[in-house]
C-alpha positions in Angstrom: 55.2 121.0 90.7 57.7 119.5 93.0 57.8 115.5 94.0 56.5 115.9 97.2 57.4 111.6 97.5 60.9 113.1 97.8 60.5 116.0 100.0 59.3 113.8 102.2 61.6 110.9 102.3 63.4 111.6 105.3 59.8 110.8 107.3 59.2 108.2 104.6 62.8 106.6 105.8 62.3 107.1 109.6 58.7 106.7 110.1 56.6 104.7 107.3 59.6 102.4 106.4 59.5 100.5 110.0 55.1 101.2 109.8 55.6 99.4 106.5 57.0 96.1 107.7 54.8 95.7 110.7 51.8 96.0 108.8 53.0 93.7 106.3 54.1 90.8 108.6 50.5 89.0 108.6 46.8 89.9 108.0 46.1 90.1 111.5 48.1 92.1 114.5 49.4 90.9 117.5 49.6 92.8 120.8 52.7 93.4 120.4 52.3 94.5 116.6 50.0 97.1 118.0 52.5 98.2 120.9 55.2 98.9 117.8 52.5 101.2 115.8 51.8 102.9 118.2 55.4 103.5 119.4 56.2 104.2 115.9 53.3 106.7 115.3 54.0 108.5 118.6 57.8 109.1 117.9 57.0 110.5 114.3 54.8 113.0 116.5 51.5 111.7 114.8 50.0 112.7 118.6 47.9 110.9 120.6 44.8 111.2 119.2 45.2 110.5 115.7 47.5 107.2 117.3 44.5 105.9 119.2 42.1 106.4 116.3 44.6 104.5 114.2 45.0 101.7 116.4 41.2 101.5 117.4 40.8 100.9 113.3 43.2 98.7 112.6 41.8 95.0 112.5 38.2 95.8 110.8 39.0 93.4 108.0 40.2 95.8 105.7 43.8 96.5 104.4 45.9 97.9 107.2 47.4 100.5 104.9 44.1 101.6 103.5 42.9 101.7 107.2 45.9 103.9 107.8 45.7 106.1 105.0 41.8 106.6 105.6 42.8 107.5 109.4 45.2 110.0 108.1 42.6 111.8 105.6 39.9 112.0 107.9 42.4 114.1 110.0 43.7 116.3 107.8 40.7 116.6 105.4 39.3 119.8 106.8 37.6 122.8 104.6 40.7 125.7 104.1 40.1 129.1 103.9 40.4 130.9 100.9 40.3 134.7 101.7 40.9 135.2 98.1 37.6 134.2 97.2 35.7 136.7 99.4 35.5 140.6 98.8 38.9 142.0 97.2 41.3 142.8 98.6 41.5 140.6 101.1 44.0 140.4 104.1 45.9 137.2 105.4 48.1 138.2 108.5 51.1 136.0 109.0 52.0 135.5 112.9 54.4 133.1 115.0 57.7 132.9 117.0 61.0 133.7 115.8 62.9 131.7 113.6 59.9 129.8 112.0 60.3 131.0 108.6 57.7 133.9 108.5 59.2 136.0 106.6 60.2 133.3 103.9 56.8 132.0 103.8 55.4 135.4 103.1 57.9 136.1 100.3 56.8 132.1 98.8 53.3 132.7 99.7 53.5 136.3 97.6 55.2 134.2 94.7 52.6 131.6 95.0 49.6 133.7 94.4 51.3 136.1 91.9 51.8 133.0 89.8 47.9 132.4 89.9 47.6 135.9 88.9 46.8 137.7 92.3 47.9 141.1 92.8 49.6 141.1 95.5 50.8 143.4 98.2 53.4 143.5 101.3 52.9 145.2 104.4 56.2 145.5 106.8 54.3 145.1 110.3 57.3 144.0 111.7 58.7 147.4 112.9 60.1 146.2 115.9 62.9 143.8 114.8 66.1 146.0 113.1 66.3 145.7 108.9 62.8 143.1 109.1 61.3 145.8 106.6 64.8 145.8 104.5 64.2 141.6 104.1 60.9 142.1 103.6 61.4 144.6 100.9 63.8 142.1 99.2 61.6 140.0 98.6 59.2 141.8 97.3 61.8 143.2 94.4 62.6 139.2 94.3 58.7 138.7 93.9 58.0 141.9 91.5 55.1 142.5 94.1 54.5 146.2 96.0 55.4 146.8 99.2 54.1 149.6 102.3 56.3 150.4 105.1 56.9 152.9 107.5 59.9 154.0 109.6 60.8 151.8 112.3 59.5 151.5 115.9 55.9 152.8 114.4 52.9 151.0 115.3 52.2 147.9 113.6 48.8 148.6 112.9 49.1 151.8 111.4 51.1 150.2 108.8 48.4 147.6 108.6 45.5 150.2 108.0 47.5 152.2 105.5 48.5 149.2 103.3 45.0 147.5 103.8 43.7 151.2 102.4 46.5 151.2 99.6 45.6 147.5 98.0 41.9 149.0 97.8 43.1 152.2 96.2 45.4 149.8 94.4 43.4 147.4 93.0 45.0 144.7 94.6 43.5 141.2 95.4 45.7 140.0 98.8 47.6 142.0 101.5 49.6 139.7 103.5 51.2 141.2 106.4 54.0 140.5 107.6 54.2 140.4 111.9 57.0 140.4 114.4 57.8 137.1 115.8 56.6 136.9 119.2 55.9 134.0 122.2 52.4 133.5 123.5 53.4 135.1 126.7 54.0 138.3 126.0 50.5 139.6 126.8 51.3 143.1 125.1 52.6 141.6 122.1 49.8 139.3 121.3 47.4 142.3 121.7 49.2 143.8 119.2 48.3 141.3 116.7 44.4 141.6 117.7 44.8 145.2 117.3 46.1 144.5 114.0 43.4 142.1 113.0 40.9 144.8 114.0 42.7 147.7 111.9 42.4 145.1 109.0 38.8 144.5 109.4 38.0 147.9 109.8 39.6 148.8 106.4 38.6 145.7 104.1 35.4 144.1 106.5 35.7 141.6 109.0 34.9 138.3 106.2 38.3 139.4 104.3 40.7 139.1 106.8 42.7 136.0 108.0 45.0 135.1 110.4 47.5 131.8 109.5 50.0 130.9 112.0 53.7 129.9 111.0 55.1 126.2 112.4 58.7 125.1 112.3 58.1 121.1 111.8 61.3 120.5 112.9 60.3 121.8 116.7 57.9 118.3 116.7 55.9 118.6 120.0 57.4 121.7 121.3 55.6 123.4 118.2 52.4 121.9 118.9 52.5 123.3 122.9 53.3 126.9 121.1 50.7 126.8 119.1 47.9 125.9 121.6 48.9 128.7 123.4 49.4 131.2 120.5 45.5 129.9 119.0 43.8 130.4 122.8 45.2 133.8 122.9 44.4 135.0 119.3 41.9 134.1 116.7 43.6 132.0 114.2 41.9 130.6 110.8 45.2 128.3 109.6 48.5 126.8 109.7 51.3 127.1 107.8 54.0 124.5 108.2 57.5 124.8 107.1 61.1 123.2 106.5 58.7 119.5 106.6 61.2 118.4 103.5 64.3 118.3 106.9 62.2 116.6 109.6 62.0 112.8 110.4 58.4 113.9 112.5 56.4 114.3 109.2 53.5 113.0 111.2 53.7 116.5 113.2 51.4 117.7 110.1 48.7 115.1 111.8 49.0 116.2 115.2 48.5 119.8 114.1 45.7 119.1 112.6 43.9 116.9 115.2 44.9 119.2 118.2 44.3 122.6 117.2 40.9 121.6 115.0 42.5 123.8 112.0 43.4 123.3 108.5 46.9 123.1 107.5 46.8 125.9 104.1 50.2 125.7 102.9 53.5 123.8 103.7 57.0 124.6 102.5 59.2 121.9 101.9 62.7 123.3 100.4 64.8 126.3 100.3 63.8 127.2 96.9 61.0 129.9 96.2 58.7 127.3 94.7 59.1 124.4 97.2 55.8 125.7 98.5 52.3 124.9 98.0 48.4 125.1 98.9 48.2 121.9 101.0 46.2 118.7 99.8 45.7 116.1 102.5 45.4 113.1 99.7 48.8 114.2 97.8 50.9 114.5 101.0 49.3 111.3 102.6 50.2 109.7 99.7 53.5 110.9 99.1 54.1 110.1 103.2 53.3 106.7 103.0 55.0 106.3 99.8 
């Protein structure tokens, strides 16, 4: 397992450093203690929320940092999915923008659950995007995991059904199906992706399928605003928050969390295919504040 303490340390440096030596100036805060949290908690985009929580428990008597860290947990300390556990196979359907790192996350996320001996299975959704299939493909040679694909410019769902069908001929435990990247706007596109949910459902039953949305923490804010829009449009059951290991906002993970109500089920935080893992509020609260 990675050190997350050092994945982290560009927030660590930029965010919990300054925290750090506010909270440990004296055992009581002044007005103007409280007006540098909270500017300090805003600008790692913790939110607003989660700030006002924070700053409506700080003074109760006990340790600021405990107070902190208890404000943090209770945040991100929601019950994950696990589709794995239901009826097999199950399907997780990976959706988002462009240039969040789907792909990537679906090739780690492949790796992931191979390694905790799940039979695992690739389905190239994307047929709209030129060679997505050919990346996709490569990592599943990368992976040593099976893949189902279809000629371009087919629909998505068909490929959905027919590898959803396959991993139960198959024996297989997880599809994870890889989607096009698409904004919230695009009305057509997004019923795409319900279409595809339903195509899912229909093959493997509605409990077994799962829909996890794809975050770049590096877009802070602008991240959060997509993803309100992409979760009132489309049944989503988790996030899935990458590249946190080259943001200074590591508190993004908290506004997530607080704003869209769901659980954060895996973050990546490196270029390497293990710098991923199942996320665990207490280790990366610890490993944040340091």
């Amino acid at each position: 397992m990675f050190n997350l303490k050092e994945k982290l340390k560009r927030a660590r440096d930029s965010f919990v450093a300054p925290l750090t030596k506010v909270l440990q100036r004296s055992s009581s805060l002044s007005a103007d203690d409280r007006e540098e949290i909270e500017a300090l908690l805003l600008s790692a985009d913790v939110g607003v929320e989660t700030t006002e929580k924070v700053l409506t428990s700080l003074g109760n008597g006990e340790d600021t940092r405990t107070t902190v860290r208890a404000q943090f947990l209770s945040v991100l300390q929601r019950p994950v999915p696990r589709p794995m556990g239901l009826s097999k196979p199950a399907a997780i359907i990976i959706v988002g923008i462009n240039g969040v790192g789907k792909t990537t996350s679906i090739g780690k996320l492949a790796f992931h659950l191979k390694s905790q001996g799940q039979k695992v299975l690739l389905a190239a959704c994307d047929t709209f995007r030129a060679a997505a299939a050919d990346q996709l493909g490569i990592w599943a040679e990368r992976v040593g995991v099976e893949m189902v694909r279809h000629k371009e410019g087919t629909d998505p769902a068909s490929v959905a059904f027919d590898a959803c069908s396959a991993a139960k001929a198959r024996g297989m435990d997880v599809v994870i199906v890889d989607t096009a990247g698409r904004l919230h706007t695009r009305v057509n596109l997004m019923e795409e992706l319900a279409k595809v949910r339903r195509v899912c459902e229909k093959a493997l039953g509605e409990g077994a399928v799962q829909t996890w949305l794809v975050l770049d923490a590096n877009l802070g804010q602008n991240s959060l605003v997509q993803a309100q829009e992409f979760t009132k449009r489309m049944q989503t059951d988790g996030i899935i928050l990458t590249k946190l290991d080259s943001t200074a906002k590591g508190g993004i993970v908290l506004a997530v969390a607080e704003t869209l109500k769901l659980p954060v089920v895996y973050i990546g935080v490196g270029e390497a295919i293990d710098d991923f893992e199942p996320f665990d509020a207490e280790r990366f609260v610890d490993a944040l504040l340091g």
